[in-house]
TITIKE-542081 format. One record per residue: residue number from 1; residue in three letters; x, y, z of N, C-alpha, C, O in turn. Coordinates in nm, 2 decimals, always signed. Atoms other than C-alpha are relative to their C-alpha. Example, Ala and Ser with C-alpha at 12.3 -4.5 7.8 and 13.67 -1.06 7.14 Angstrom:
2
<atom i="1" aa="Ala" n_u="+0.09" n_v="-0.12" n_w="+0.00" ca_u="+1.23" ca_v="-0.45" ca_w="+0.78" c_u="+0.09" c_v="+0.12" c_w="+0.00" o_u="+0.19" o_v="+0.12" o_w="+0.07"/>
<atom i="2" aa="Ser" n_u="-0.09" n_v="-0.11" n_w="+0.00" ca_u="+1.37" ca_v="-0.11" ca_w="+0.71" c_u="-0.08" c_v="+0.11" c_w="+0.08" o_u="-0.03" o_v="+0.22" o_w="+0.09"/>
END
This chain:
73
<atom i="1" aa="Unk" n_u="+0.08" n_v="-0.12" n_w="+0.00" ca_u="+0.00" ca_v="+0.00" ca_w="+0.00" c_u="+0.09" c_v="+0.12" c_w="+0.00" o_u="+0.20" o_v="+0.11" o_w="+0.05"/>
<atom i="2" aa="Unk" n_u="-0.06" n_v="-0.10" n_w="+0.03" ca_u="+0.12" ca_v="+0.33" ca_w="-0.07" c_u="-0.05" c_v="+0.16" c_w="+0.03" o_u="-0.13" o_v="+0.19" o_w="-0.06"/>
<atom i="3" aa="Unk" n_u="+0.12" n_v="-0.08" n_w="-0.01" ca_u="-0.02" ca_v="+0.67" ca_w="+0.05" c_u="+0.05" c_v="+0.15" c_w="-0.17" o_u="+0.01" o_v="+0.26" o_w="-0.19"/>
<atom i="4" aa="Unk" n_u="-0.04" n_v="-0.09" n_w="+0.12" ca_u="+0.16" ca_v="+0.83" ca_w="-0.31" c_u="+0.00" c_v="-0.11" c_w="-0.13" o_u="+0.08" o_v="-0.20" o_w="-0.16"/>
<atom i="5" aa="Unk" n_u="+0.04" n_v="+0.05" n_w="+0.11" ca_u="+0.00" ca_v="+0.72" ca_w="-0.63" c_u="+0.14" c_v="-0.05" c_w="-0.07" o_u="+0.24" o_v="-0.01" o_w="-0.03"/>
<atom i="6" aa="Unk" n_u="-0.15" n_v="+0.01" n_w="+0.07" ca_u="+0.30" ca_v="+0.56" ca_w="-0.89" c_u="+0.13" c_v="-0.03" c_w="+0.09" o_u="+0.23" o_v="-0.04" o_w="+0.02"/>
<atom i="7" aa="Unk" n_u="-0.11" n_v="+0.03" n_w="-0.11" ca_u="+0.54" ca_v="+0.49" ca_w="-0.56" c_u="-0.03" c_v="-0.15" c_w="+0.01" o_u="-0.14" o_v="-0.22" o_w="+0.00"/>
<atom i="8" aa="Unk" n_u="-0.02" n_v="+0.16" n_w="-0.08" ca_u="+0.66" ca_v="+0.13" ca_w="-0.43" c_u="-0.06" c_v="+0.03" c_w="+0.13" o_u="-0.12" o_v="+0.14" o_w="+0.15"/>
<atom i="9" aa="Unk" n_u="+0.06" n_v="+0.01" n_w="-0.14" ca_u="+0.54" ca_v="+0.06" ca_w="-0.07" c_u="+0.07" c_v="+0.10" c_w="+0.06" o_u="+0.18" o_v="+0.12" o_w="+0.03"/>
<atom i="10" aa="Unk" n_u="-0.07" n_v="-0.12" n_w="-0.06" ca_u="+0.57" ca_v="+0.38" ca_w="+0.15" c_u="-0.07" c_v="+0.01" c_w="+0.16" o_u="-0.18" o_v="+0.01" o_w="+0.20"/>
<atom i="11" aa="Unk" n_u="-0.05" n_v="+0.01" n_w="-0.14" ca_u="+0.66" ca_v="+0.40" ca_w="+0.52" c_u="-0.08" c_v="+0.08" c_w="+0.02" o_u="-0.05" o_v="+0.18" o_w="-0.04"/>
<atom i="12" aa="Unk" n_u="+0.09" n_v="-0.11" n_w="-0.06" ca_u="+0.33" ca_v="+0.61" ca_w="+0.69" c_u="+0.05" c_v="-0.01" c_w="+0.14" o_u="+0.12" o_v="-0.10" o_w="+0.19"/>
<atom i="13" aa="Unk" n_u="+0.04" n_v="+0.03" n_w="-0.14" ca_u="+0.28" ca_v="+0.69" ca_w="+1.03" c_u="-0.16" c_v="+0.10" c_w="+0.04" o_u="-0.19" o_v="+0.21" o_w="+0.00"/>
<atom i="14" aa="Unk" n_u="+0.12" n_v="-0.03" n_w="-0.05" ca_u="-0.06" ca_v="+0.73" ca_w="+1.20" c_u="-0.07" c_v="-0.03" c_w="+0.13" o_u="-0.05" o_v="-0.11" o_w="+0.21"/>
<atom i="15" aa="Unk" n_u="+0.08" n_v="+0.05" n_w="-0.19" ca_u="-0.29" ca_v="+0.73" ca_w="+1.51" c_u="-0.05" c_v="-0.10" c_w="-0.05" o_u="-0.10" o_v="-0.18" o_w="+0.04"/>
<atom i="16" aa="Unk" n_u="+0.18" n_v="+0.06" n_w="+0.03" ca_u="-0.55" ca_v="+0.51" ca_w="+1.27" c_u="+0.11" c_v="-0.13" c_w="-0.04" o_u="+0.23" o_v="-0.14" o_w="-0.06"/>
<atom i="17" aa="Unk" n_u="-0.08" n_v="+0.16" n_w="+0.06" ca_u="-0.47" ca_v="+0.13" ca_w="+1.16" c_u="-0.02" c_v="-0.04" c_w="-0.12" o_u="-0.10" o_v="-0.13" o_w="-0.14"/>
<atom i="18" aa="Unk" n_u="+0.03" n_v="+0.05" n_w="+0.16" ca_u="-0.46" ca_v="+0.08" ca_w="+0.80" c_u="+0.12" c_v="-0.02" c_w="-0.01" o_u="+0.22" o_v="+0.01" o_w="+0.06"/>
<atom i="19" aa="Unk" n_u="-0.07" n_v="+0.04" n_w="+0.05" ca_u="-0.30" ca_v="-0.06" ca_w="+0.56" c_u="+0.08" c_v="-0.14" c_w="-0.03" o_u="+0.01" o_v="-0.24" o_w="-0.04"/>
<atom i="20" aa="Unk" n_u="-0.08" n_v="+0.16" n_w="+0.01" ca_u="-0.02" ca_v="-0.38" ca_w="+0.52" c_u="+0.04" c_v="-0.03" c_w="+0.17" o_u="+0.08" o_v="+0.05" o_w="+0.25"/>
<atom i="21" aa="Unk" n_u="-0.03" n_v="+0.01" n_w="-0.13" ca_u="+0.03" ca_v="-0.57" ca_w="+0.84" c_u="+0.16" c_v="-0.11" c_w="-0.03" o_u="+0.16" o_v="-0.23" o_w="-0.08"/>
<atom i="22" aa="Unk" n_u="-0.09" n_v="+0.15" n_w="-0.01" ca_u="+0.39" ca_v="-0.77" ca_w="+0.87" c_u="+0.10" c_v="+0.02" c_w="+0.09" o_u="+0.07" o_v="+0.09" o_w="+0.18"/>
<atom i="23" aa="Unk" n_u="-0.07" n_v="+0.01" n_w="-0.11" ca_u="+0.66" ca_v="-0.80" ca_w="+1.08" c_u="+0.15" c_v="+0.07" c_w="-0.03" o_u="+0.22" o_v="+0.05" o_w="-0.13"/>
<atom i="24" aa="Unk" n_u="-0.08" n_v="-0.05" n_w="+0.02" ca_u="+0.93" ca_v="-0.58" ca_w="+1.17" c_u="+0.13" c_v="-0.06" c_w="+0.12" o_u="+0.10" o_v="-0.09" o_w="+0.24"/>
<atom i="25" aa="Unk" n_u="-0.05" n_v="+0.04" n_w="-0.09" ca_u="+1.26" ca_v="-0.69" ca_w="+1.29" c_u="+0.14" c_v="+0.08" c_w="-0.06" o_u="+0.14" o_v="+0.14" o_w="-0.16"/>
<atom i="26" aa="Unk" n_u="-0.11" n_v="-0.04" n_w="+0.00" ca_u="+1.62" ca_v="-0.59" ca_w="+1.33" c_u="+0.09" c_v="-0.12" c_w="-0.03" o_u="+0.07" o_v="-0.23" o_w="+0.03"/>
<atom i="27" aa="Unk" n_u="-0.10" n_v="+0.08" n_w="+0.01" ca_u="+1.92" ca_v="-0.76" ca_w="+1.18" c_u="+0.11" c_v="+0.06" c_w="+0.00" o_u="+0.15" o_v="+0.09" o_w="-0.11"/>
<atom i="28" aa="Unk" n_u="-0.11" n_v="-0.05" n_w="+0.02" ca_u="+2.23" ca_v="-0.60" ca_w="+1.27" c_u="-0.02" c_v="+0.15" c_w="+0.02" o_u="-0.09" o_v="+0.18" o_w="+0.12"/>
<atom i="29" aa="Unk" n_u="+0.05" n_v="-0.13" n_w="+0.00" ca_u="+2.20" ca_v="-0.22" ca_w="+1.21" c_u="-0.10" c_v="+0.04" c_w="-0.10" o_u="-0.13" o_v="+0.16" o_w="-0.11"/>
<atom i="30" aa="Unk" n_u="+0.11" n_v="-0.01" n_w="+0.05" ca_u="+1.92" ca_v="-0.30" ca_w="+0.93" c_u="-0.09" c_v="-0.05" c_w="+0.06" o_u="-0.09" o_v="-0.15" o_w="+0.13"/>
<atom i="31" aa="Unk" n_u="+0.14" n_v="+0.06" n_w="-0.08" ca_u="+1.57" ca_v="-0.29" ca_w="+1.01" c_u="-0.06" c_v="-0.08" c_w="-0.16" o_u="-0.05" o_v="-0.06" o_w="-0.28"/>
<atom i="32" aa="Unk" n_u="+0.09" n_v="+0.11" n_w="+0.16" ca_u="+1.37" ca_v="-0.55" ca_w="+0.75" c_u="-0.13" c_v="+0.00" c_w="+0.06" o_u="-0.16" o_v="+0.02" o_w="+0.18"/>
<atom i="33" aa="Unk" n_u="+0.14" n_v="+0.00" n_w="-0.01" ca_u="+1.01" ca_v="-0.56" ca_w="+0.69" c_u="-0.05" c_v="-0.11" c_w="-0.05" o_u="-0.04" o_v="-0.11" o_w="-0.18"/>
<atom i="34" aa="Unk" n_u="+0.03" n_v="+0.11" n_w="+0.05" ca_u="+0.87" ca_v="-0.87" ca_w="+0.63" c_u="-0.17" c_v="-0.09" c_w="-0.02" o_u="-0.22" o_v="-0.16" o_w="+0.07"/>
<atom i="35" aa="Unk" n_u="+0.14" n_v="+0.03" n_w="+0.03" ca_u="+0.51" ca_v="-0.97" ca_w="+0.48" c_u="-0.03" c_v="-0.15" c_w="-0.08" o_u="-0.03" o_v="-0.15" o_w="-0.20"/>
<atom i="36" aa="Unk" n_u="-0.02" n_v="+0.14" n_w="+0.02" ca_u="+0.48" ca_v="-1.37" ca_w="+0.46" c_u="+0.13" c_v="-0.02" c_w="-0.08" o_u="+0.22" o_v="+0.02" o_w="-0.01"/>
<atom i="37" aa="Unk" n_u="-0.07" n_v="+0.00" n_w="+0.07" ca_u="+0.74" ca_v="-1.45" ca_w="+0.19" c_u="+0.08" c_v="+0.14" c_w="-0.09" o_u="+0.17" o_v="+0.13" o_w="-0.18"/>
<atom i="38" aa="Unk" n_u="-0.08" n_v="-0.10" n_w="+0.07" ca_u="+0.84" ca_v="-1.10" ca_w="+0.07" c_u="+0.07" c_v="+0.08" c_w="+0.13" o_u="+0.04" o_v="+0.07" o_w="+0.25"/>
<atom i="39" aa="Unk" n_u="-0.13" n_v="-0.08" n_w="-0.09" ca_u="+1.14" ca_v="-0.87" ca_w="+0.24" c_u="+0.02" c_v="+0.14" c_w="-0.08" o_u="+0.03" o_v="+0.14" o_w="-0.20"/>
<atom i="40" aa="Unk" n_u="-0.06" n_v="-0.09" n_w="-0.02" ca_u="+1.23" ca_v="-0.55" ca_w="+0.24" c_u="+0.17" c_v="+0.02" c_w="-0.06" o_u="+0.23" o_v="+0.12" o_w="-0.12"/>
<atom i="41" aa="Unk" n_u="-0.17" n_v="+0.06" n_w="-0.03" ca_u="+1.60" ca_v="-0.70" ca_w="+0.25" c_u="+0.07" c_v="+0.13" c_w="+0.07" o_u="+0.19" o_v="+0.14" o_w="+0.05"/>
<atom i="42" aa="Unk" n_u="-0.03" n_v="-0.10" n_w="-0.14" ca_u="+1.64" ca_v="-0.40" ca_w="+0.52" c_u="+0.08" c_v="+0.14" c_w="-0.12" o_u="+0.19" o_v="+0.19" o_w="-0.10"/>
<atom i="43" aa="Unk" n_u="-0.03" n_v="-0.07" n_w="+0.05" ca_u="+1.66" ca_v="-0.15" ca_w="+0.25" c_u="-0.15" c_v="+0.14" c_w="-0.01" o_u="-0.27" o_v="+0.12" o_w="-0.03"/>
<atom i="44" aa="Unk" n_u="+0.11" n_v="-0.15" n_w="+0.02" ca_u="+1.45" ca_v="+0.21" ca_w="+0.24" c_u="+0.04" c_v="+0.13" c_w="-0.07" o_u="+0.16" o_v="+0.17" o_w="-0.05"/>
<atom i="45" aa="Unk" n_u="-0.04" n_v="-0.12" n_w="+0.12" ca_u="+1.46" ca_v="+0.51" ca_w="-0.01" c_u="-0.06" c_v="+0.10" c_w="+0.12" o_u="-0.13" o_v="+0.07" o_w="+0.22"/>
<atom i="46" aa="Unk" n_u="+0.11" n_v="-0.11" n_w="-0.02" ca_u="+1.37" ca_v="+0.89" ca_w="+0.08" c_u="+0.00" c_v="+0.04" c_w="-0.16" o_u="+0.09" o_v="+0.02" o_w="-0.24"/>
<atom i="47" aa="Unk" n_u="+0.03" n_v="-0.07" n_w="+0.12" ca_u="+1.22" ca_v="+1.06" ca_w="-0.22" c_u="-0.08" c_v="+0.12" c_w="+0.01" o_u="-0.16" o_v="+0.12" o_w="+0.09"/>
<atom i="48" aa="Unk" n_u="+0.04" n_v="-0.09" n_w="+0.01" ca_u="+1.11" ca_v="+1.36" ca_w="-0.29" c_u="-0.20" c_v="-0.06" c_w="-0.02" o_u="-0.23" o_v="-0.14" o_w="-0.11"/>
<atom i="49" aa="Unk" n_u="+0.14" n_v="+0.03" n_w="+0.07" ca_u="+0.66" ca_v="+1.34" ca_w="-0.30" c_u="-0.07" c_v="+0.13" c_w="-0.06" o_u="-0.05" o_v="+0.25" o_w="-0.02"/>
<atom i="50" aa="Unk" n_u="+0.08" n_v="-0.12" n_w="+0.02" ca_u="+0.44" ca_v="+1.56" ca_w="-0.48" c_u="-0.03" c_v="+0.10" c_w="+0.11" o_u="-0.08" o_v="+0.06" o_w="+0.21"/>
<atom i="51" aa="Unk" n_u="+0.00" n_v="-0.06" n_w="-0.10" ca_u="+0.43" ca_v="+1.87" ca_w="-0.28" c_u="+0.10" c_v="+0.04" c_w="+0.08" o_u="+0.09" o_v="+0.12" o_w="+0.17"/>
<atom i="52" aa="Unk" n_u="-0.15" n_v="-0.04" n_w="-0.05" ca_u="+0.83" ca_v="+1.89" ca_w="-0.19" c_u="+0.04" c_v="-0.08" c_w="+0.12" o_u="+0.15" o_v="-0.06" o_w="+0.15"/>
<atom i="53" aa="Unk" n_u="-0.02" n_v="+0.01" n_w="-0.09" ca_u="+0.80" ca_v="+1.69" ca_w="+0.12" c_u="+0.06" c_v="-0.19" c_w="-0.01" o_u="+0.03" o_v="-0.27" o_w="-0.09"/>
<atom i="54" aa="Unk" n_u="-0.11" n_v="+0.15" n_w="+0.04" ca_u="+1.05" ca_v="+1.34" ca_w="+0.16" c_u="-0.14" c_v="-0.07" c_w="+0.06" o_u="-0.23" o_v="-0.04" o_w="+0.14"/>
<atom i="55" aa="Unk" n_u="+0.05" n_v="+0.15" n_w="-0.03" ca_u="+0.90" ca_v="+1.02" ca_w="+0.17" c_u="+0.07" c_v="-0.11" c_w="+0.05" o_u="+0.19" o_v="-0.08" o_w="+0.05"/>
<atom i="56" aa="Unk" n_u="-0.06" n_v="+0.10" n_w="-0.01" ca_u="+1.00" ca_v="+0.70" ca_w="+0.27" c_u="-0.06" c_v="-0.13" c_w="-0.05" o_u="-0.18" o_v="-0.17" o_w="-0.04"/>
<atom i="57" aa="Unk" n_u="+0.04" n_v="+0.10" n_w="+0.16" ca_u="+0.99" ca_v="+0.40" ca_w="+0.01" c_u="+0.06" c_v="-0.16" c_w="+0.08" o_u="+0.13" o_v="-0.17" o_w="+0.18"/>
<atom i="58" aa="Unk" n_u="-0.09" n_v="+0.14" n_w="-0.04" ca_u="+1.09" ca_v="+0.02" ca_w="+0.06" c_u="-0.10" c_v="-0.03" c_w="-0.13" o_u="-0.19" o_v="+0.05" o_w="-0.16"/>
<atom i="59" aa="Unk" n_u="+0.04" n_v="+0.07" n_w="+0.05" ca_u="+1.00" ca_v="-0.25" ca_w="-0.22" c_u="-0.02" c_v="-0.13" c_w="+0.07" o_u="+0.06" o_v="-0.16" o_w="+0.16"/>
<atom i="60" aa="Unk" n_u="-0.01" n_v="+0.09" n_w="-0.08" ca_u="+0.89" ca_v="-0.55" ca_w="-0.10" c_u="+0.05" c_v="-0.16" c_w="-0.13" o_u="+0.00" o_v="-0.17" o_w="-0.24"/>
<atom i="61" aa="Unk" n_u="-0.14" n_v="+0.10" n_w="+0.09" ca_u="+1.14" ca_v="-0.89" ca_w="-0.28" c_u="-0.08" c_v="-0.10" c_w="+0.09" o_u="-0.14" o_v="-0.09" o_w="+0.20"/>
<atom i="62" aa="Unk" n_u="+0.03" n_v="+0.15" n_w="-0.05" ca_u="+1.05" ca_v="-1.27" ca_w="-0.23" c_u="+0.13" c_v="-0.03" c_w="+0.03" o_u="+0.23" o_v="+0.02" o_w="-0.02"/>
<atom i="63" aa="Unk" n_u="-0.14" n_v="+0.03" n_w="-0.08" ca_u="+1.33" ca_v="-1.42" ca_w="-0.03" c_u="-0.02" c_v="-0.16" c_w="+0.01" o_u="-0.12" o_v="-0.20" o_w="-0.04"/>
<atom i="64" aa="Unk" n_u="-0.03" n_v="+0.12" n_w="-0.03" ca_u="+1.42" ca_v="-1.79" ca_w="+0.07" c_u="+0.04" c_v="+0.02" c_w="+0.20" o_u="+0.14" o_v="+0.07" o_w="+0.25"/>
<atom i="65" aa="Unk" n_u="+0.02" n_v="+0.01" n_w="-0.14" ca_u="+1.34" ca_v="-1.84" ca_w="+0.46" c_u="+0.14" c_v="-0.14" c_w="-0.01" o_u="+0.12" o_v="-0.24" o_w="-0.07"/>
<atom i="66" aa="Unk" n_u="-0.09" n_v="+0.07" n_w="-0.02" ca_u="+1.70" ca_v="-2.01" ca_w="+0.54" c_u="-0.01" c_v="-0.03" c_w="+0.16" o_u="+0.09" o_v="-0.04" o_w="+0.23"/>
<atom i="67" aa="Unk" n_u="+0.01" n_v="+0.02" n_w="-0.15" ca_u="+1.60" ca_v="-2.06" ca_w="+0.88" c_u="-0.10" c_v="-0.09" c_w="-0.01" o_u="-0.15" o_v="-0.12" o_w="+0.10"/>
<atom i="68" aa="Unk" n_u="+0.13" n_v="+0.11" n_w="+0.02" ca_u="+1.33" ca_v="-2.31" ca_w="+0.78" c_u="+0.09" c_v="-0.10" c_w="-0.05" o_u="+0.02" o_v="-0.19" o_w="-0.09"/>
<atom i="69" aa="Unk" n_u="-0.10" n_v="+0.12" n_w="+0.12" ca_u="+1.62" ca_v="-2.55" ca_w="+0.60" c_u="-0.03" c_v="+0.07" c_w="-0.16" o_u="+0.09" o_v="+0.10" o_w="-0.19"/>
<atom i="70" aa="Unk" n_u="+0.04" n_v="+0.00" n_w="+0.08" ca_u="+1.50" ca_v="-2.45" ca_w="+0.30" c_u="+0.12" c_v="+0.03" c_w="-0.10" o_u="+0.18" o_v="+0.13" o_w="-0.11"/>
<atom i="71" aa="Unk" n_u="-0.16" n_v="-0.01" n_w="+0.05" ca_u="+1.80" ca_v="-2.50" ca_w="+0.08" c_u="-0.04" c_v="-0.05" c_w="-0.24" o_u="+0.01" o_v="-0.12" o_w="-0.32"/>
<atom i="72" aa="Unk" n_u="+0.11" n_v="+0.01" n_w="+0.13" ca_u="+1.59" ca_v="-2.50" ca_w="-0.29" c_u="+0.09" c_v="+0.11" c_w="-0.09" o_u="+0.05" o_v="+0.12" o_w="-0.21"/>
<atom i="73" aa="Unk" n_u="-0.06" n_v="-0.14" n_w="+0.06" ca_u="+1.81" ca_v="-2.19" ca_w="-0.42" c_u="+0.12" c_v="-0.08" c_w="-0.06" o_u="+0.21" o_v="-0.01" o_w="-0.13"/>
END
């Protein structure tokens, strides 16, 4: 979800609860965002939004859970 039309997934903050729910964790001094099988891979953009004011961006990437065995790669 995105609250800027034409953008990848973008970092809000609010009193209200919307939007993507997934799990946020720290690995090291990256934070990762993780929504069943897709990742972040602990990467975030600022960009400029309509209006002059920065945004914050992440894409969300399918990964391989190596902590399950999962050795298919």
């Amino acid at each position: 979800m995105t609250g800027t039309p034409d953008f990848p997934l973008q970092l809000l903050s609010s009193h209200k609860r919307s939007g993507n729910y997934g799990i946020w964790r720290w690995q090291g001094s990256m934070l990762f965002y993780e929504e069943g099988k897709l990742s972040n891979g602990g990467l975030f953009y600022e960009c400029i939004v309509p209006g002059g004011k920065p945004g914050i961006f992440t894409f969300l990437r399918g990964f391989v859970d190596r902590r399950r065995g999962d050795d298919s790669c």
